[in-house]
N, C-alpha and C positions, 0 to 999 in steps of 0.2 A: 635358654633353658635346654638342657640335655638331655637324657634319659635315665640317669642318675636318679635314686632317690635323694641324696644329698644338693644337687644341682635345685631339684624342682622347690625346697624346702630355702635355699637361700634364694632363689628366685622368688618366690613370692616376699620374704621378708622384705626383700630390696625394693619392691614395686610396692611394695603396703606403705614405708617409708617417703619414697620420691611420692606415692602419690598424696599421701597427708601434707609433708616439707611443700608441696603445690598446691596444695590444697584445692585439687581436681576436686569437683564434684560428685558425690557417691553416684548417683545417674551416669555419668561420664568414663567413668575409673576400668571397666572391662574396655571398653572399647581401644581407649587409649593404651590399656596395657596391652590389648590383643596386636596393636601394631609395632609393638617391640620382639612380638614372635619369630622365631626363625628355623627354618630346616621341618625336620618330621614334624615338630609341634604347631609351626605354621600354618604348615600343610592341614595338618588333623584341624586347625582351629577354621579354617576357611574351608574344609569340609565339614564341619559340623555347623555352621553357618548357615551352608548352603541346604543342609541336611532341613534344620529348622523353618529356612523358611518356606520347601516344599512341600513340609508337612503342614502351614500355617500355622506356626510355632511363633510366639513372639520373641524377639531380641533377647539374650541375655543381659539384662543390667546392671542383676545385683553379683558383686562380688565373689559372697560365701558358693553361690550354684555353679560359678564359673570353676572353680576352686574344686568344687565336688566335682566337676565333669573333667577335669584336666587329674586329678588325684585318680577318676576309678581309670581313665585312660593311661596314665603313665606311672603308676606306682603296682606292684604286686596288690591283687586281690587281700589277702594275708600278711599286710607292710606290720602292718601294727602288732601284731601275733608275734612276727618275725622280731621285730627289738623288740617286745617285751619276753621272748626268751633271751637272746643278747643280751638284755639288763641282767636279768635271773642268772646266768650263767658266767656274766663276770667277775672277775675274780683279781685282788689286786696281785697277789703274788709279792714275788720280790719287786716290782717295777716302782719307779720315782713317781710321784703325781702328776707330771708332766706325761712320762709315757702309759699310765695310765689314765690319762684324761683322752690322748690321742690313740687309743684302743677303742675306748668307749667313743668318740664324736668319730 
């Protein structure tokens, strides 16, 4: 996963998948995806690890919090704000549905 907002957004799709298609354990499923991490987000993830358990923080195991702690660290504060004016403001023009579908994704 990159720093991309589109990166972070099929990244988690693809791991929500593989880990259902494996049917990993909901207890299980952060941990296992944390070791598919790589580069700056690795990094952040085994600092915020280590972060928690200085503070006697328990493990993250559930998904959705992993999910919120990886979204406020790598997405714009204002992601959401941001395309939903991009939606508000597109416009088909003369473009085919093709190129406008790939304006819009």
């Amino acid at each position: 996963m990159g720093s991309e907002p589109d990166e972070y957004f099929d990244w988690i799709a693809t791991v929500k998948e593989v880990l259902k298609f494996k049917q990993v354990p909901k207890d299980r499923r952060v941990s296992l995806a944390a070791t598919r991490l790589r580069g700056c987000v690795g990094a952040w993830c085994q600092q915020l690890k280590l972060a928690r358990n200085m503070q006697g923080k328990p493990k993250i195991v559930a998904s959705e919090k992993m999910k919120k702690h990886i979204r406020v660290a790598f997405l714009p504060h204002n992601y959401d704000r941001l395309m939903f004016q991009c939606l508000q403001n597109l416009k088909q023009r003369n473009l085919s549905i093709d190129d406008y579908t790939s304006d819009f994704y």
